[in-house]
N, CA, C and O atoms as a CHARMM CRD file, in Angstrom:
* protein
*
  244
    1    1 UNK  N    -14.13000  -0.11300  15.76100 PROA 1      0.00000
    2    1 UNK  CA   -12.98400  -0.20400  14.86500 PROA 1      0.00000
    3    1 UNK  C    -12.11500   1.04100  15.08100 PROA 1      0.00000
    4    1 UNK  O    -12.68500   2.12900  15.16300 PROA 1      0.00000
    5    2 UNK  N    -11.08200   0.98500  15.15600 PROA 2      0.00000
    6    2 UNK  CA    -9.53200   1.70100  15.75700 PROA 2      0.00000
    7    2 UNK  C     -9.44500   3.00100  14.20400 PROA 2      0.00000
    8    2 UNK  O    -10.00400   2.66000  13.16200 PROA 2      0.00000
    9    3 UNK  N     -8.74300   4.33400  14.26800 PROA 3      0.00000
   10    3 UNK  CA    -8.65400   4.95300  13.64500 PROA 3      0.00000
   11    3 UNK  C     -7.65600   4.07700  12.46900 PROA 3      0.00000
   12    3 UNK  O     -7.96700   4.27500  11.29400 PROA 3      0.00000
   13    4 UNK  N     -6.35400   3.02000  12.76400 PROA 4      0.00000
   14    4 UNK  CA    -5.81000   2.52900  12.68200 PROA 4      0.00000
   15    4 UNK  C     -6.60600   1.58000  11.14500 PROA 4      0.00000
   16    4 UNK  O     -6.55100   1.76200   9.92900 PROA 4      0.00000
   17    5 UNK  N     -7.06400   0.90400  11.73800 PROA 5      0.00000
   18    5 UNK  CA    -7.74000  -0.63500  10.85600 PROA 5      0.00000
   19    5 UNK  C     -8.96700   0.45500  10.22800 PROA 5      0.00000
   20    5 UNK  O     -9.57200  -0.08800   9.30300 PROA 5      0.00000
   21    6 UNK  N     -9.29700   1.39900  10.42800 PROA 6      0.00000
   22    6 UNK  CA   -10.47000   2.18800   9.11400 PROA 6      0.00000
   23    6 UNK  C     -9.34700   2.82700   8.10900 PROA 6      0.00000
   24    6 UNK  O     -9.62200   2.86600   6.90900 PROA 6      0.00000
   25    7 UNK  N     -8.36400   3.21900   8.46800 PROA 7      0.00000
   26    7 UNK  CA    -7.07200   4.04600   7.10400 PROA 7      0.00000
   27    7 UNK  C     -6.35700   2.59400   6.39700 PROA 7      0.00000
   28    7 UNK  O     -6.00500   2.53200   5.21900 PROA 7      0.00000
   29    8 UNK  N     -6.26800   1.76900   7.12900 PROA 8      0.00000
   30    8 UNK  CA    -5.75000   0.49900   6.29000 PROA 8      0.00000
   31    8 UNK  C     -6.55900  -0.08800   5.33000 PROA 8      0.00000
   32    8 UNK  O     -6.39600  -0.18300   4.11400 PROA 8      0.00000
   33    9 UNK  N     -7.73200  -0.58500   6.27300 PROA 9      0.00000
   34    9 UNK  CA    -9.05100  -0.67400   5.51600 PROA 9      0.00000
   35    9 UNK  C     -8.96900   0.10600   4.13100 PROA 9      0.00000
   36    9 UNK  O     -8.41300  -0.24800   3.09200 PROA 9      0.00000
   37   10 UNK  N     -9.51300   0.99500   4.34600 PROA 10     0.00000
   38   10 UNK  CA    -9.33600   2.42000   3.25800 PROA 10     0.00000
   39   10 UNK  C     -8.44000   1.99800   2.11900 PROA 10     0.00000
   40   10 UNK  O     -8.75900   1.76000   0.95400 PROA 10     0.00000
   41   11 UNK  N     -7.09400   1.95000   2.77000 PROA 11     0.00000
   42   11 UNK  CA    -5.88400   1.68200   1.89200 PROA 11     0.00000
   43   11 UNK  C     -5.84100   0.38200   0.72400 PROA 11     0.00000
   44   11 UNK  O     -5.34700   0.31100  -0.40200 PROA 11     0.00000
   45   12 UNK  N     -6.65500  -0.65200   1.62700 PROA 12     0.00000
   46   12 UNK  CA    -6.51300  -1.49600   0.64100 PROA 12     0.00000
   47   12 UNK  C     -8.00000  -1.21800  -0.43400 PROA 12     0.00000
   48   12 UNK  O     -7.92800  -1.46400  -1.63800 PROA 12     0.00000
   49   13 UNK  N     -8.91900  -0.83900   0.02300 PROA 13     0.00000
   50   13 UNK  CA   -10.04000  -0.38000  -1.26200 PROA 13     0.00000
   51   13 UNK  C     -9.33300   0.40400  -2.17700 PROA 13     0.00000
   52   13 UNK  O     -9.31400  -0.08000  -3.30800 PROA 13     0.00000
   53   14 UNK  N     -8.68700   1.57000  -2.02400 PROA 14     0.00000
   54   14 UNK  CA    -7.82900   2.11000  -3.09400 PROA 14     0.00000
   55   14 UNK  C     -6.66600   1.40000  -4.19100 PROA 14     0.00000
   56   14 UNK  O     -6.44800   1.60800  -5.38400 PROA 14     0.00000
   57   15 UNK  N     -6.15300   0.63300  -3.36300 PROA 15     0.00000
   58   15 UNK  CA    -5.19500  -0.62000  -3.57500 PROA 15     0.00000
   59   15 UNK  C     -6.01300  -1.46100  -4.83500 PROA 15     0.00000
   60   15 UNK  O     -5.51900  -1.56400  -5.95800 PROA 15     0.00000
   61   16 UNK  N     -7.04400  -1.91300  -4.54500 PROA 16     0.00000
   62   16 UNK  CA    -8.45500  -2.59600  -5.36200 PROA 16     0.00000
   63   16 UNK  C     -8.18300  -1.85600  -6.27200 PROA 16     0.00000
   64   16 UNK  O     -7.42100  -2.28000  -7.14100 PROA 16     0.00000
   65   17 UNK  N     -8.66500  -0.64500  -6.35700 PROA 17     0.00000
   66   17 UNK  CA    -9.45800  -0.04300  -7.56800 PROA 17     0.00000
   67   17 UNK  C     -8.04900   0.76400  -8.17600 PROA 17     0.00000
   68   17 UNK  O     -8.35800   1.78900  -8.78400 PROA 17     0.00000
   69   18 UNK  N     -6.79000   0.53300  -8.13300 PROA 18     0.00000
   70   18 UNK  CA    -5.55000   0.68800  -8.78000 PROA 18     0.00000
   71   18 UNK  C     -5.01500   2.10800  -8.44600 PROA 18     0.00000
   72   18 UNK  O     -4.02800   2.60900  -8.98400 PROA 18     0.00000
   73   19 UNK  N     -5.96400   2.83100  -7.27100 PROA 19     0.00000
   74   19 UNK  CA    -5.38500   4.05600  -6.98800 PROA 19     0.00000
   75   19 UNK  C     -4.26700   4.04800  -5.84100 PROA 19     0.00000
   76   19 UNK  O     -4.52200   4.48800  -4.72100 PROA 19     0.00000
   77   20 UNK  N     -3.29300   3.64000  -6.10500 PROA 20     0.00000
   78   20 UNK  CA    -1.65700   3.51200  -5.66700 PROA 20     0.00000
   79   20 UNK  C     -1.53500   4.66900  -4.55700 PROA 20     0.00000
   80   20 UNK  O     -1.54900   4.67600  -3.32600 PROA 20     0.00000
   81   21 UNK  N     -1.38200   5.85100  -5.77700 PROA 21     0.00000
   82   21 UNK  CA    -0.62800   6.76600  -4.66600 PROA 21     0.00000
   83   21 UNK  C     -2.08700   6.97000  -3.28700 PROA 21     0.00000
   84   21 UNK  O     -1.54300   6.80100  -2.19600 PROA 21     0.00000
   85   22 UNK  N     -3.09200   7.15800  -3.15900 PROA 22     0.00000
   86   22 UNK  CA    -3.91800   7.29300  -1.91000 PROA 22     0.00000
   87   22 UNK  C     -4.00700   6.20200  -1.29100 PROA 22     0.00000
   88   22 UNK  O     -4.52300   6.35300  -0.18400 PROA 22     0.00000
   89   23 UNK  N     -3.58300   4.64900  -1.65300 PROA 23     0.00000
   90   23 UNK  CA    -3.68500   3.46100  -1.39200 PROA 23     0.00000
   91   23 UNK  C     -2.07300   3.97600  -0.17900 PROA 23     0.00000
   92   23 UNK  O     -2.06100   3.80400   1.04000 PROA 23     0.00000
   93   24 UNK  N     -0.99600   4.55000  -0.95800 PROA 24     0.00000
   94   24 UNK  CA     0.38200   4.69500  -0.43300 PROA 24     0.00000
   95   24 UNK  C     -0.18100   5.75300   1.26200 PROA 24     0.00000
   96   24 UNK  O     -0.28000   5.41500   2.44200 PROA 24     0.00000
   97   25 UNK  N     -0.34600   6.66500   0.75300 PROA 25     0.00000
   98   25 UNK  CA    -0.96600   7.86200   1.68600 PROA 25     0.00000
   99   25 UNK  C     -1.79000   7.30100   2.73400 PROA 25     0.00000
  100   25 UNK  O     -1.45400   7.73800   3.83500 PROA 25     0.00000
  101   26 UNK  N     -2.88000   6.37400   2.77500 PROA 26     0.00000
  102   26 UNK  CA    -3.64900   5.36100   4.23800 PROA 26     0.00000
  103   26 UNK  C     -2.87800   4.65500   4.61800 PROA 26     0.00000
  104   26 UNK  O     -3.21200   4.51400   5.79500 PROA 26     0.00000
  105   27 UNK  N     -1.63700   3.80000   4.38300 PROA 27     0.00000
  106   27 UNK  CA    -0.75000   3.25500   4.85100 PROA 27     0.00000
  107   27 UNK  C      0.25300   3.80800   5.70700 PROA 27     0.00000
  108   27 UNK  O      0.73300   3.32100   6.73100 PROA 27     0.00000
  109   28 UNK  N      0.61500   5.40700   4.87400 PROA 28     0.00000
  110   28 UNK  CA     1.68400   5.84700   5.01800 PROA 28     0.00000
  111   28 UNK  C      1.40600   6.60900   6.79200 PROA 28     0.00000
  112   28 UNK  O      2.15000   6.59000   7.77300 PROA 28     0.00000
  113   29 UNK  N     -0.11000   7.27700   6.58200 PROA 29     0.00000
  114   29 UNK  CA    -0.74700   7.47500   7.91100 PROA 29     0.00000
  115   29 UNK  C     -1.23200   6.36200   9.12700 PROA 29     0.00000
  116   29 UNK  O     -1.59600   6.66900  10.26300 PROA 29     0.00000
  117   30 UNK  N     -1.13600   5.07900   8.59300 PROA 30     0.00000
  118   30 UNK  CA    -1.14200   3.71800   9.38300 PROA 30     0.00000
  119   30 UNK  C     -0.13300   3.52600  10.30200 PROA 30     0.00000
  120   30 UNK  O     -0.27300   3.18800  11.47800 PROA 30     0.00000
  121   31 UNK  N      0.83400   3.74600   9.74300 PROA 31     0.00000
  122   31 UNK  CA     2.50900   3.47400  10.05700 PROA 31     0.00000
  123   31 UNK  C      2.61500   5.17100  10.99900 PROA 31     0.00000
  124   31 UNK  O      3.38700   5.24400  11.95500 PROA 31     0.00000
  125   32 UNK  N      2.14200   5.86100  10.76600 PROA 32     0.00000
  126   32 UNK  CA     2.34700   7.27600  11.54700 PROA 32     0.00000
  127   32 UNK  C      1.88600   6.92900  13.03600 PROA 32     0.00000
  128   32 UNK  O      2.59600   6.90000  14.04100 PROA 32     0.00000
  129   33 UNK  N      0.44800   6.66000  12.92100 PROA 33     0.00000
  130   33 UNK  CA    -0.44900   6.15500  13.73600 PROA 33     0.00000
  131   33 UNK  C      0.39500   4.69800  15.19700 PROA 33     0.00000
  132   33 UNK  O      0.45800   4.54600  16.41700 PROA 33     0.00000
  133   34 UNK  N      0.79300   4.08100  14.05100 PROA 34     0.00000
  134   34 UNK  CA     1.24600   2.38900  14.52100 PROA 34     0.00000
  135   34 UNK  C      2.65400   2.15400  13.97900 PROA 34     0.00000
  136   34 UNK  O      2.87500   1.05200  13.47600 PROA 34     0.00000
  137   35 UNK  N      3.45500   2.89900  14.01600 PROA 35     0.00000
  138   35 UNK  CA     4.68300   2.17900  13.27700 PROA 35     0.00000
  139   35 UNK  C      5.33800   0.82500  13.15900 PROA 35     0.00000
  140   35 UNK  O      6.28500   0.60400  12.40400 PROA 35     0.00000
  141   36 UNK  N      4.73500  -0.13500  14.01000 PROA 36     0.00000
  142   36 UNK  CA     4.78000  -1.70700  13.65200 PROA 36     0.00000
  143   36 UNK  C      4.00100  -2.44200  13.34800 PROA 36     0.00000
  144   36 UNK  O      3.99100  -3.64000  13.63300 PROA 36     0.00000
  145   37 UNK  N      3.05800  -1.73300  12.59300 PROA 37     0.00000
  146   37 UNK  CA     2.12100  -2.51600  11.80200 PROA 37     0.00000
  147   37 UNK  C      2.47400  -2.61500  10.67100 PROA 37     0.00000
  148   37 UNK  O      2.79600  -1.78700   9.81900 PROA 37     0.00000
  149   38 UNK  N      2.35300  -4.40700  10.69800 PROA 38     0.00000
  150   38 UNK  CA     2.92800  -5.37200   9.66600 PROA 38     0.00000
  151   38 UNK  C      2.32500  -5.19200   8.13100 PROA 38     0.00000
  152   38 UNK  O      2.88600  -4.98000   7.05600 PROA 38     0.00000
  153   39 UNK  N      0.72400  -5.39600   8.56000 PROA 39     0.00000
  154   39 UNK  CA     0.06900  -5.16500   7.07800 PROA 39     0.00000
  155   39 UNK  C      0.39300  -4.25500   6.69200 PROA 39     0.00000
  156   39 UNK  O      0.73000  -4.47200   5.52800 PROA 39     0.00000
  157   40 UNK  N      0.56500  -2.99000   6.99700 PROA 40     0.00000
  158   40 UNK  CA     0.72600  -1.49600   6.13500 PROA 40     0.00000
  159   40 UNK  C      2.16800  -1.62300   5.58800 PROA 40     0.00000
  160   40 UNK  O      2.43800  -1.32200   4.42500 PROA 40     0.00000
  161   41 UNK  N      3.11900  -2.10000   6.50600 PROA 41     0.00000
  162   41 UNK  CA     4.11700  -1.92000   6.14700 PROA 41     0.00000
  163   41 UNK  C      4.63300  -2.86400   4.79400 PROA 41     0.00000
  164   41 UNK  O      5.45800  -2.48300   3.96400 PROA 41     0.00000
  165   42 UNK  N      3.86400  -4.31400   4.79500 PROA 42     0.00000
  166   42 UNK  CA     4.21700  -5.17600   3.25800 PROA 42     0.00000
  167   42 UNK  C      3.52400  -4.02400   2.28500 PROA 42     0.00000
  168   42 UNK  O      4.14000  -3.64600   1.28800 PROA 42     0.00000
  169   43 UNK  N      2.55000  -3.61800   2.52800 PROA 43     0.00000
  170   43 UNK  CA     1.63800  -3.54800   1.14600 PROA 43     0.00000
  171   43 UNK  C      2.64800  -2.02300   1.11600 PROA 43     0.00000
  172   43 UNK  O      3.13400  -2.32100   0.02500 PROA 43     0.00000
  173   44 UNK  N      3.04000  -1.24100   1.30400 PROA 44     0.00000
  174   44 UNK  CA     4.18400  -0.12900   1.06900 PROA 44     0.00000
  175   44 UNK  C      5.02200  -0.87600   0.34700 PROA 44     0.00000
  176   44 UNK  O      5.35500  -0.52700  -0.78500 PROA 44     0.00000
  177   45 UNK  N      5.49400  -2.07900   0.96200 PROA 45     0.00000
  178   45 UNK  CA     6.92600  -2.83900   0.25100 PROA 45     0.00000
  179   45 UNK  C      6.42200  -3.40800  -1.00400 PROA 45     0.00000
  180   45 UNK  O      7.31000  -3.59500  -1.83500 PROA 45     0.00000
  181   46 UNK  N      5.25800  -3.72500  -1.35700 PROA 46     0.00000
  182   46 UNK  CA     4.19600  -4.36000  -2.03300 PROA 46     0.00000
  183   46 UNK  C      4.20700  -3.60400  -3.66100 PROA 46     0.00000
  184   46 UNK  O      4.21200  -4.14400  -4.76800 PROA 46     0.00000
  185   47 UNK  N      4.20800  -2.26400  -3.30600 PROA 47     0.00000
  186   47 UNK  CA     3.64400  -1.03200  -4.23600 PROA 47     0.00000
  187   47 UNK  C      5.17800  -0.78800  -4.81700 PROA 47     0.00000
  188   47 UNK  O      5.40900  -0.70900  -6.02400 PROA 47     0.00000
  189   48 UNK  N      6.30000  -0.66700  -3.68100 PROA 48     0.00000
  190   48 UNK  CA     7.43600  -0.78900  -4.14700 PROA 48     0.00000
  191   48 UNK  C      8.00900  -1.18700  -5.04400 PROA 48     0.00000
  192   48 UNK  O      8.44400  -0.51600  -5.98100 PROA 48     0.00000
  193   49 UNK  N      8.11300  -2.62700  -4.84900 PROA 49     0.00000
  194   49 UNK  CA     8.21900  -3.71100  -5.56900 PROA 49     0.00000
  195   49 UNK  C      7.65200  -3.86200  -6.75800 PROA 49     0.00000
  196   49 UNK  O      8.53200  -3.93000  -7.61600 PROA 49     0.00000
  197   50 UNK  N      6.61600  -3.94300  -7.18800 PROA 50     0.00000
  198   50 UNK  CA     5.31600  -3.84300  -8.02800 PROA 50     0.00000
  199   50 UNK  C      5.67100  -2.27000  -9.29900 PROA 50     0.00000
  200   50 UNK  O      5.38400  -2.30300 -10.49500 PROA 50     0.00000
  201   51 UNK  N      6.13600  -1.41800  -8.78800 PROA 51     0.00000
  202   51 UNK  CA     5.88300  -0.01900  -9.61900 PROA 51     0.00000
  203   51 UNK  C      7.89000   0.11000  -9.81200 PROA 51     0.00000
  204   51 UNK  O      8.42800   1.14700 -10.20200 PROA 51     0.00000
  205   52 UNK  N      8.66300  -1.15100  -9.44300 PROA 52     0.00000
  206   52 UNK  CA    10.04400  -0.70800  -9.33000 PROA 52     0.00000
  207   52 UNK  C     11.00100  -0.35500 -11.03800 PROA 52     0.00000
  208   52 UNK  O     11.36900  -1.34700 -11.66800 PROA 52     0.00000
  209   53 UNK  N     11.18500   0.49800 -11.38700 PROA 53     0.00000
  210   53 UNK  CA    11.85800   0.60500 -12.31100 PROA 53     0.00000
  211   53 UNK  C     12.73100  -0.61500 -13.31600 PROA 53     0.00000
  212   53 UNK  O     13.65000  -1.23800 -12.78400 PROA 53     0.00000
  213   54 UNK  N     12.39800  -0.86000 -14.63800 PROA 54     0.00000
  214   54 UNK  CA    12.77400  -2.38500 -15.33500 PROA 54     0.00000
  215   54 UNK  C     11.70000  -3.24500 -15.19400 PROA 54     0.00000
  216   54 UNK  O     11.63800  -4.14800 -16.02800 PROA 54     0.00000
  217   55 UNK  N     10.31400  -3.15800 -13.83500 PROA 55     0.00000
  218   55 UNK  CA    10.04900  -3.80900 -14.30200 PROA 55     0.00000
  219   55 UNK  C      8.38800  -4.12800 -15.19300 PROA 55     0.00000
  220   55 UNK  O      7.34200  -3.58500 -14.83800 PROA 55     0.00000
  221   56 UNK  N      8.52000  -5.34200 -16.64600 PROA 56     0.00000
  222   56 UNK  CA     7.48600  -4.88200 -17.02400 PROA 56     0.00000
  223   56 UNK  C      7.22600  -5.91500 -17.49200 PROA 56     0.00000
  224   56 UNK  O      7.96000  -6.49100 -18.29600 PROA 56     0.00000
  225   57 UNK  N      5.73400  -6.50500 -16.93100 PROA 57     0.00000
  226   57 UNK  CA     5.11900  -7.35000 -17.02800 PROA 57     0.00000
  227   57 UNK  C      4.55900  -7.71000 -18.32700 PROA 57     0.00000
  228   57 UNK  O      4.22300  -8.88900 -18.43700 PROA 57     0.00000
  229   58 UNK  N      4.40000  -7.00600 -19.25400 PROA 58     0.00000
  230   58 UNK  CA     3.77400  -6.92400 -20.35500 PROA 58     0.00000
  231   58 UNK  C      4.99300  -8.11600 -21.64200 PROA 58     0.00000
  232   58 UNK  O      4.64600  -9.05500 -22.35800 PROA 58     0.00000
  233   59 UNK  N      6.38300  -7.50100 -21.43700 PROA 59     0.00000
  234   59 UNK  CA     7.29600  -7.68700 -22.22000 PROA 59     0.00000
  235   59 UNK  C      7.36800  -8.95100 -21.75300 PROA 59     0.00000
  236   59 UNK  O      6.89800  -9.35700 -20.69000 PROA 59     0.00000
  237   60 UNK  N      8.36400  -9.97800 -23.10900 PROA 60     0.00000
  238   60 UNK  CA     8.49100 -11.51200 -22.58700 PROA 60     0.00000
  239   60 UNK  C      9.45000 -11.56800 -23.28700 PROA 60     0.00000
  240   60 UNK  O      9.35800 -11.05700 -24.40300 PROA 60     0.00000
  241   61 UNK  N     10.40800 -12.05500 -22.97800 PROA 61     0.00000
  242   61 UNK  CA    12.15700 -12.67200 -23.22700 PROA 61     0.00000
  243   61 UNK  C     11.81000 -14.08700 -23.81700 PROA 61     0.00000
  244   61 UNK  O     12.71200 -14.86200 -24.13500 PROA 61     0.00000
């Protein structure tokens, strides 16, 4: 297994257990590593999206 797919790996166990920012940080070194790798790069857009300002899942209109 590639230095690559063990920090992604990684990334998404953190991802699991709701730790974001080190989940952000194995990705962010994925993309250093591989800069066209697809998986690292959604789940970045993923966390984005997900943590984006307004929005809040809790509240209901």
């Amino acid at each position: 297994m590639s230095a690559v797919e063990v920090k992604f790996k990684l990334g998404m166990v953190y991802y699991k257990k709701n730790n974001l920012s080190a989940a952000q940080n194995m990705w962010r070194d994925v993309l250093a590593l591989d800069p066209d790798h697809r998986e690292a790069q959604n789940m970045l857009r993923q966390i984005e999206t997900d943590s984006a300002p307004g929005r809040d899942e809790d509240s209901s209109a």
